[in-house]
N, C-alpha and C positions, 0 to 999 in steps of 0.2 A: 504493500500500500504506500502512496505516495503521502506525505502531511503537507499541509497547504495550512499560514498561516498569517495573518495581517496585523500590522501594528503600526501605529504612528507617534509622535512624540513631539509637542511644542518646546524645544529650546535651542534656545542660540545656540549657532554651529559656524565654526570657519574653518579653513584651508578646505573649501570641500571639493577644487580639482582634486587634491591629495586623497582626499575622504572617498570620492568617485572610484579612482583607480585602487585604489585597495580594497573596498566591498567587490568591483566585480572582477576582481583576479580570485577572492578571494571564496565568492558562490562559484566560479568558474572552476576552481579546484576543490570543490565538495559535491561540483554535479548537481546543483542549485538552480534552478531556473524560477526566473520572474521581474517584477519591476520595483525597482525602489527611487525614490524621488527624492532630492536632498536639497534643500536651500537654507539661507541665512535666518529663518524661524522656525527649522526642524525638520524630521524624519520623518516618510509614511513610503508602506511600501506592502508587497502579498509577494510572497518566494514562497517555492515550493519544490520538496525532496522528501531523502530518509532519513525516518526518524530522530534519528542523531545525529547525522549533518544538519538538520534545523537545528537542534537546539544548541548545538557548536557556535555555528551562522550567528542566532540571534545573541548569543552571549559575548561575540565577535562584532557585532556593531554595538553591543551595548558599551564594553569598552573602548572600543575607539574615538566613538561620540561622548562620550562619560554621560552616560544616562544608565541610571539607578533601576525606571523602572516606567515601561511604556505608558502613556496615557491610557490607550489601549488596545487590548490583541484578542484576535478572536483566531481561535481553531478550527481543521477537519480534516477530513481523511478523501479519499480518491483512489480510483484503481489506476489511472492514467495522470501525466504529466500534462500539467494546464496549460503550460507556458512553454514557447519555445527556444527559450533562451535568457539568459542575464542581462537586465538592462538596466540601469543606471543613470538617471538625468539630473539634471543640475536645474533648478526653475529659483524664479525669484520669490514664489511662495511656492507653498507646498500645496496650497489649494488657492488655485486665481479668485482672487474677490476686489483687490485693490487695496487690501488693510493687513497690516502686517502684525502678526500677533505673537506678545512675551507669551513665556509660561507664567509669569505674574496676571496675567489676566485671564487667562484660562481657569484659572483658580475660583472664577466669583459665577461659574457656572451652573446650575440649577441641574442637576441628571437624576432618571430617574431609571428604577431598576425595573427589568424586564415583567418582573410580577406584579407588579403596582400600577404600568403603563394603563392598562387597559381600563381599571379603574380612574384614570386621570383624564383617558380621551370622550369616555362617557359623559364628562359633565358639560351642563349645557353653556354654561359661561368660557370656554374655554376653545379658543380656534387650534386643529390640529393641521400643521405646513409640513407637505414631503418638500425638501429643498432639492431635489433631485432631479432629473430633464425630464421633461414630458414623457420621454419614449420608455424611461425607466417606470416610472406613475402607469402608464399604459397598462406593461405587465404584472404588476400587481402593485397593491399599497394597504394603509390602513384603514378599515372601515373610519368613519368619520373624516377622513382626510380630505385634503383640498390641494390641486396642482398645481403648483408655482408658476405653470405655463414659463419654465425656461429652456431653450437650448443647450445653453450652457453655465456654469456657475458664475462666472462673469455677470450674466444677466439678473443675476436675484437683487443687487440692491434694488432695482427700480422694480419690482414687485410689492412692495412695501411703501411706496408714496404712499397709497390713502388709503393704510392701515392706521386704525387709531392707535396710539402710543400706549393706551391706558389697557389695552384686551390683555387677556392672558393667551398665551402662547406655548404650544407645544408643540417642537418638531422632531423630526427624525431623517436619517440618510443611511445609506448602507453599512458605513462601520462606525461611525461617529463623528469622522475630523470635518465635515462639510456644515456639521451642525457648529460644532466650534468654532468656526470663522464666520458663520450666517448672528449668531447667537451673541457674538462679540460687538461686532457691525450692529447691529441691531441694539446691544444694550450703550454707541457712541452714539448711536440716535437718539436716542431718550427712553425707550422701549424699556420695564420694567421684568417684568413679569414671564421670563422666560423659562420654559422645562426642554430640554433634549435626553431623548430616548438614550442611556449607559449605552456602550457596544452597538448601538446603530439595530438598524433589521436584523444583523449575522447574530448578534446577540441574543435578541428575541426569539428569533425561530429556532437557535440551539436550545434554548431551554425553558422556552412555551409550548408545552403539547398542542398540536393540532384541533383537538377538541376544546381548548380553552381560550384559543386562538380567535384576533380579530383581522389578523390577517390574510387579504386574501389575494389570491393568486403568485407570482413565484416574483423572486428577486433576482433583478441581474446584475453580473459581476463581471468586472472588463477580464476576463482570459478564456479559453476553449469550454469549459461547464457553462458558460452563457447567464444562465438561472439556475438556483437553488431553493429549494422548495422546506417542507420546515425537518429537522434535523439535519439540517444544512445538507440536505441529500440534493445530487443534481436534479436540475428540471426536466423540461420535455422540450425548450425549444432551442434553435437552431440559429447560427449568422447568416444570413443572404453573401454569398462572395461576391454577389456583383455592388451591393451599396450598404453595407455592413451593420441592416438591421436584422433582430432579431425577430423571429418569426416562427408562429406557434404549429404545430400538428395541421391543426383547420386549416391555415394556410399554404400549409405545404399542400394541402389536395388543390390547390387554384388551379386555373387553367393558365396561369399567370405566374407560375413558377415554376422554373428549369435547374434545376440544379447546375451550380456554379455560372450562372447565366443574368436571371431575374428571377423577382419575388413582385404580388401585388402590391409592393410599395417601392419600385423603381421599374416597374414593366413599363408604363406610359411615357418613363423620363428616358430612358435609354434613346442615345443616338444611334445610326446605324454604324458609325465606326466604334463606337467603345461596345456596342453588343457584338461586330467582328473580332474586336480584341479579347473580347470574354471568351470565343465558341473555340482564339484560337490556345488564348490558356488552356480550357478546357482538355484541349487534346493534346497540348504538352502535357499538362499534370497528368492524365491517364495513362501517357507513353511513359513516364517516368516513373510510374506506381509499377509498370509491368517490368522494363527491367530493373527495378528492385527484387521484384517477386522472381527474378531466373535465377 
């Protein structure tokens, strides 16, 4: 079994060309695959291997970066490897929003733990925000929840012009840190009253049974499991190779999807040269699958 695990951490970090090339020589000789993102307000990243090469790995950037101890990590297991390789970026945050965040202020944060959510998004004074892209809200979210209508994270401050300052607030994102820089942003605004879901979704669905669950439909996760469903077991849908959404069972029966081609959300867009270009992928990648298999 492969472990696959994610973890982020708000604190100051420099030399990080230095810091860049020593994480990935260093998942590169543990046979470590995945992405980790590093800038001048901290760590977030999802690597995935055996068992003891993770936990080598994460005890390996913990001293390098001198962090004690993640903000936070979520686990699982796999029979296959996510990712196809070590990657390593250097960004100016570690989650674009335009505001750059101590761990001093991370600290005045409101979280709340995965058993007590459900009772917090129930009440009626209370608006629940997935900060999340549209596409991700699509395949599943929180009953009560409401969709930021963004693209991309960039986009959410101006989702919040003509929110009143005074509501109570509860949101959530896939493992946590998107809340943490939405919930920051929001408390420079004047915004008081802010709750973010502990460990994000991944957290939740590890250990909220499905029957107690308000959860509905699957979460996606940027590497090959696409979505994960609740005990962080993979989902049921698939990426389109031709414009890199994800797309469920029901869709793949379209008349409108070809595998490695189109899906009914880039059949009408496709030009005739870039669906030439796909048909002639396509028959590269097959000739190349068969002489593997001789």
């Amino acid at each position: 079994m492969i472990n696959v695990i994610g973890f982020y951490k708000f604190k100051k970090i420099s030399n990080l060309k230095k810091l860049q090339n020593s994480i990935r020589n260093y998942l590169a000789e543990k046979l470590i695959n995945g992405t980790v993102i590093i800038a001048p307000e901290g760590i977030n990243g999802t690597i995935a291997g055996k068992k003891e090469n993770i936990e080598e790995c994460i005890n390996y950037i913990k001293k390098k970066t001198n962090i004690r101890k993640f903000d936070s990590k979520n686990f699982s297991k796999i029979k296959y490897q996510p990712f196809n390789r070590p990657k390593i970026k250097i960004k100016n945050e570690v989650v674009p929003i335009g505001l750059k965040l101590t761990s001093k202020e991370k600290i005045k944060n409101k979280y709340v733990d995965p058993k007590d959510w459900n009772k917090l998004i129930k009440k009626k004074n209370i608006k629940v925000i997935d900060v999340r892209k549209t596409m991700e809200f699509r395949l599943g979210t929180f009953k009560y929840a409401e969709d930021a209508k963004i693209k991309n994270f960039r986009e959410f401050p101006s989702y919040f012009k003509e929110l009143n300052k005074n509501k109570k607030i509860a949101m959530f994102c896939t493992g946590g840190i998107r809340c943490e820089k939405a919930a920051n942003f929001l408390r420079k605004k004047g915004f008081q009253d802010i709750y973010q879901l502990e460990g994000g979704i991944l957290n939740y669905l590890k250990n909220i049974k499905k029957k107690n669950s308000l959860w509905k439909g699957e979460c996606f996760v940027f590497d090959k499991r696409v979505t994960l469903k609740h005990a962080l077991k993979p989902g049921k849908y698939i990426i389109c190779s031709a414009c890199r959404t994800p797309i469920s069972p029901t869709e793949i029966k379209s008349k409108k999807y070809t595998k490695d081609i189109s899906c009914p959300y880039c059949f009408d867009k496709l030009t005739k040269k870039r669906k030439k270009k796909l048909i002639i992928r396509k028959k590269q990648k097959k000739y190349l699958k068969t002489i593997k298999n001789l």
